[in-house]
C-alpha positions in Angstrom: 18.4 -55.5 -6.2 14.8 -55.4 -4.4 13.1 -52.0 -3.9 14.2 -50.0 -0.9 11.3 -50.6 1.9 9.9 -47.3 2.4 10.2 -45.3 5.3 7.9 -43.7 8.1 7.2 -39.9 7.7 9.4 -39.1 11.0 11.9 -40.9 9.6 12.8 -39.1 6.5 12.0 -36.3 8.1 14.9 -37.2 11.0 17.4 -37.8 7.8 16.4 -34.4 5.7 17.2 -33.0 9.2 20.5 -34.3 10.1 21.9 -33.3 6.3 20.8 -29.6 7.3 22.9 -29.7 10.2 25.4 -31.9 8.7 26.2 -30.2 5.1 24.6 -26.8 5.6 25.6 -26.1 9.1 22.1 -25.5 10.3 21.2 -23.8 13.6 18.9 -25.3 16.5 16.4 -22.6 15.7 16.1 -23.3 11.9 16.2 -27.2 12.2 12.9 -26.3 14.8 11.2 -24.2 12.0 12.0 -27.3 9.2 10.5 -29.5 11.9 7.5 -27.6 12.7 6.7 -27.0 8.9 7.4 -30.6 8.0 5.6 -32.0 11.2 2.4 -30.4 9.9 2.7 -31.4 6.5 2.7 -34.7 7.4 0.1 -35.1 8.7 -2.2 -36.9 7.3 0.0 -37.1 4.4 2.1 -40.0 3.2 5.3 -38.0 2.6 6.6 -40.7 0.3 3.9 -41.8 -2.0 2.1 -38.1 -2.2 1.8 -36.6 -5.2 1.8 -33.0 -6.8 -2.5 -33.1 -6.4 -1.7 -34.3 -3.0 0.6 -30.9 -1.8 -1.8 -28.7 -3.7 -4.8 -30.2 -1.3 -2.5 -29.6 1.5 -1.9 -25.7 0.7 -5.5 -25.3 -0.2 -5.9 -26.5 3.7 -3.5 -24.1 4.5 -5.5 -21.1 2.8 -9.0 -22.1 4.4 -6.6 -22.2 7.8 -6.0 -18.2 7.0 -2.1 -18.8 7.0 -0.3 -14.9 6.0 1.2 -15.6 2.2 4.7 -15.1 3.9 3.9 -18.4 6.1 2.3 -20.2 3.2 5.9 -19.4 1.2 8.2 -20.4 3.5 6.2 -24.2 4.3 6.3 -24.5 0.7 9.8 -23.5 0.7 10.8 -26.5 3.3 8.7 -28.9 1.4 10.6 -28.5 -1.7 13.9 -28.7 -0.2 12.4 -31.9 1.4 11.7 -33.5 -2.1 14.6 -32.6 -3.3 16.4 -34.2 -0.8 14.2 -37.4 -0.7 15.1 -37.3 -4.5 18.5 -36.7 -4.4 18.7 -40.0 -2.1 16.5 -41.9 -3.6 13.9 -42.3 -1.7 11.4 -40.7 -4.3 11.7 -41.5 -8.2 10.4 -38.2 -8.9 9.7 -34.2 -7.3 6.3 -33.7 -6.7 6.8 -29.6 -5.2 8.5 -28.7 -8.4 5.4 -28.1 -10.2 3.7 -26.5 -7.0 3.6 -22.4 -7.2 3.9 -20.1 -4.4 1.7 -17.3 -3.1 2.1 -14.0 -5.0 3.1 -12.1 -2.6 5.1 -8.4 -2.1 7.6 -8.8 0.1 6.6 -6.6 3.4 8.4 -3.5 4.4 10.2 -3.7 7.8 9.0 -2.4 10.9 11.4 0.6 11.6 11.4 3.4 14.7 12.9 6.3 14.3 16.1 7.7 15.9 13.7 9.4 18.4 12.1 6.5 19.7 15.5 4.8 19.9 16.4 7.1 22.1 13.2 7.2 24.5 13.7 3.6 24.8 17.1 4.1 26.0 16.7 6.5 28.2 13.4 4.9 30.1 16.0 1.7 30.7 18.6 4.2 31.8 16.0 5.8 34.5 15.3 2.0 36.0 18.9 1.6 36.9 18.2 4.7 39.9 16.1 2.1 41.6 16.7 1.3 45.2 16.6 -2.3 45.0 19.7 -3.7 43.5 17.9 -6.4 42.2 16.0 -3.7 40.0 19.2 -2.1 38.9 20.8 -5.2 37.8 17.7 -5.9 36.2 17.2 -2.4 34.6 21.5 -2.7 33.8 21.3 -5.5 31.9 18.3 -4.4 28.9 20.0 -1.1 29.2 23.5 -3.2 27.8 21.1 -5.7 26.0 19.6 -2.3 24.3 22.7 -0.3 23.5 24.6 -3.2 21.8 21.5 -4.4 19.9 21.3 -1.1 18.3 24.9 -1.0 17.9 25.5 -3.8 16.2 22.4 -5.1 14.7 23.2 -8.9 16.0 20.2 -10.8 15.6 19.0 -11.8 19.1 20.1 -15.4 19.2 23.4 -14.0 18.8 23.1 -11.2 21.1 21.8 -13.0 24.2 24.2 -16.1 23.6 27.5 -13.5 23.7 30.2 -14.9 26.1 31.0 -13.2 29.5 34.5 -12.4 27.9 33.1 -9.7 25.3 32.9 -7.4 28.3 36.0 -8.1 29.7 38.5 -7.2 27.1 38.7 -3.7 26.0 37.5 -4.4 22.8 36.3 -2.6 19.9 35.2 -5.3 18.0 32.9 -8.3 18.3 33.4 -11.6 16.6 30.1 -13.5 16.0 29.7 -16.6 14.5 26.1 -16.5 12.9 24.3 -18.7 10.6 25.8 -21.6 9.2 28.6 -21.1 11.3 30.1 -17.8 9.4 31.9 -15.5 11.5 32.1 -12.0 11.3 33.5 -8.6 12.9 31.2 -6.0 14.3 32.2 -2.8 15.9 31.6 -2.0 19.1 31.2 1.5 19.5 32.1 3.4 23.6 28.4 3.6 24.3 27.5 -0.1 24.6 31.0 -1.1 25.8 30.3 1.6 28.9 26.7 0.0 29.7 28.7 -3.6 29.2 31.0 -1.9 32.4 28.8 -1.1 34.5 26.2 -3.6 34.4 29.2 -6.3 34.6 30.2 -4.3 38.0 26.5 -4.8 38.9 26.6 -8.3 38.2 29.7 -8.7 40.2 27.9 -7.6 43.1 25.3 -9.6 43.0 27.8 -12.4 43.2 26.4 -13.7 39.6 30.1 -13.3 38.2 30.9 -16.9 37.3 28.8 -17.6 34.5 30.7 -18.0 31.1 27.7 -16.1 29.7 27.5 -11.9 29.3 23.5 -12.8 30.3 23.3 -15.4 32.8 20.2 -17.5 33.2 18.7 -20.3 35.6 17.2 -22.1 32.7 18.8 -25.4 30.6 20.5 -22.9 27.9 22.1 -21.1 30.9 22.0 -17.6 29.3 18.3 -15.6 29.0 16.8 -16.6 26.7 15.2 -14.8 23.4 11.9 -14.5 24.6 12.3 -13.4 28.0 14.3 -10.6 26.4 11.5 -9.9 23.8 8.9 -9.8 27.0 11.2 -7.0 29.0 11.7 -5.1 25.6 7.8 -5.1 25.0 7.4 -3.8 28.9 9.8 -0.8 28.4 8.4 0.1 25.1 4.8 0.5 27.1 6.7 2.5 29.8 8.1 4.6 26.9 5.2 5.6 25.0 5.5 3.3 22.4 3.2 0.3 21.3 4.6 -2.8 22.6 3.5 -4.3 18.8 5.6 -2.0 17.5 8.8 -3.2 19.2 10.8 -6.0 19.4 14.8 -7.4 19.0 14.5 -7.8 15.1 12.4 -4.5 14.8 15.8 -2.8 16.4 17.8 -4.9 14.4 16.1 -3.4 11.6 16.5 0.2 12.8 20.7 -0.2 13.0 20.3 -1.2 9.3 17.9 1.7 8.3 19.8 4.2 10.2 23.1 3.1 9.2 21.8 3.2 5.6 20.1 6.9 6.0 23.1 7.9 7.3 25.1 6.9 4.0 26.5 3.4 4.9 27.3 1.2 1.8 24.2 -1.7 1.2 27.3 -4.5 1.0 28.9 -3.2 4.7 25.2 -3.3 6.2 25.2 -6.8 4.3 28.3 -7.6 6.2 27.3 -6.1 9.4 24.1 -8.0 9.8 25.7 -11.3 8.7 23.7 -11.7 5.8 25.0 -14.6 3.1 23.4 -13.0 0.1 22.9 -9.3 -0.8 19.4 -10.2 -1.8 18.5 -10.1 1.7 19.6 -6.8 2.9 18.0 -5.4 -0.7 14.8 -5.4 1.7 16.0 -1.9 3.2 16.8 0.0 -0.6 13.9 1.6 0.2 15.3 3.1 2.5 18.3 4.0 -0.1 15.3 5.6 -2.2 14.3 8.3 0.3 17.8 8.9 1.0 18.3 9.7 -3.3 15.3 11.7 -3.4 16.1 13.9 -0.9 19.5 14.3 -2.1 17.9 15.1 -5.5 15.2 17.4 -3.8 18.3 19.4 -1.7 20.8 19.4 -4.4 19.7 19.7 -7.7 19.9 23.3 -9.0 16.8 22.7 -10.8 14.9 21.4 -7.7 14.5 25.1 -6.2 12.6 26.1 -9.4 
């Protein structure tokens, strides 16, 4: 049998791809990232005949390009799962990334606000929807429900802006999501977020904008608003609320559900559940958190603490 011709770049790239979305279940969002990532390292770069010298040249490119460690991690992270698909199918004899080593690198703390500026942000969304225009109270309605269930639930925001026009209609107390790699999962709903859902839905309703299947309507091609228009109105309100727009966006208040649950005395594993995390090493992030929380236990409790 003759040696298998060997393939353009974009091609193996196209097959590595369609086996993420085919076996793993990948989402739009994370096939984009693998492209991206791959796209770059291509460049320049005969994917199939490169060896291990030729990757290291390509992350010492990366270095004099100022990439953060956590970026340089997670190329070299989609490059090895590259090779060892291109391996696994044949189309390389051999794995040149498994000699390659990663950045050292701690792994960074998340950005966190506190109960208090949770609240300030809710409010200053509450105070838009007194404007005259209705237009203005629709608008201020719906990051006032995009807000409350956020920081109820902790969804991430592909999930959150993507909910169906049905979550608000039955009288519901709990959400099912279907998250990465297509896992579903069931996330309380607590009366605060379901009472914003009401009323901005009667908003909605008369604007005559009541017939989309979507809880967040859009004119654009994925018909519901998208993630970054969302993260643009979150970083306006955070300015109108005192806060620094850097400081603020969806994942930062997905983060604060997490840390608050967890202050509070939630169970790691149930925050692992709640967020829609596959393995606990994820959520482990936040034991800091957990940390604080034993310490001052230990500080308030401890009979010998007072001496």
């Amino acid at each position: 049998m003759g040696r298998r011709p060997r393939a353009s770049n974009e091609t193996l790239i196209e097959l590595f791809l369609d086996m993420l979305a085919a076996e793993r279940g990948a989402s739009a969002n994370t096939l984009d990232a693998y492209r991206r990532d791959l796209t770059d390292f291509s460049a320049g770069t005969d994917v199939a005949g490169a060896d291990s010298d030729a990757l290291r040249a390509y992350f010492g490119k990366l270095a004099k390009r100022g990439l953060a460690p956590a970026s340089v991690a997670r190329r070299l992270s989609a490059i090895r799962q590259f090779y060892r698909f291109l391996y696994s199918e044949g189309h390389r004899s051999d794995d040149p990334a498994a000699a390659i080593e990663g950045p050292k690198r701690g792994r960074a703390l998340p950005k966190i606000l506190s109960v208090k500026q949770i609240d300030n942000l809710l409010a200053k969304a509450r105070e838009g929807m007194t404007a005259e225009a209705k237009s203005e109270q629709l608008r201020a309605a719906r990051l006032n429900c995009l807000l409350e269930i956020l920081y109820a639930t902790g969804l991430r925001v592909s999930e959150l802006v993507a909910l169906p026009e049905a979550t608000a209609r039955r009288d519901q107390r709990m959400l099912v999501i279907r998250g990465k790699g297509g896992r579903e999962r069931l996330v309380p709903l607590n009366d605060a977020a379901r009472r914003t859902m009401t009323d901005y839905l009667a908003l909605r309703s008369e604007a005559k904008l009541d017939r989309s299947k979507w809880l967040f309507p859009s004119f654009g091609e994925s018909g519901h608003l998208t993630r970054q228009h969302f993260a643009r109105e979150l970083k306006e309100l955070a300015a109108a609320a005192g806060l620094k727009p850097s400081q603020v966006s969806p994942h930062v208040l997905r983060h604060a559900f997490a840390s608050h649950l967890l202050q509070n005395g939630a169970d790691l594993r149930v925050v692992q559940t709640l967020l829609g995390h596959a393995d606990i090493s994820t959520t482990q992030i936040y034991t800091h958190v957990l940390e604080e929380r034993l310490k001052s236990l230990v500080r308030d409790l401890h009979p010998l603490a007072q001496d």
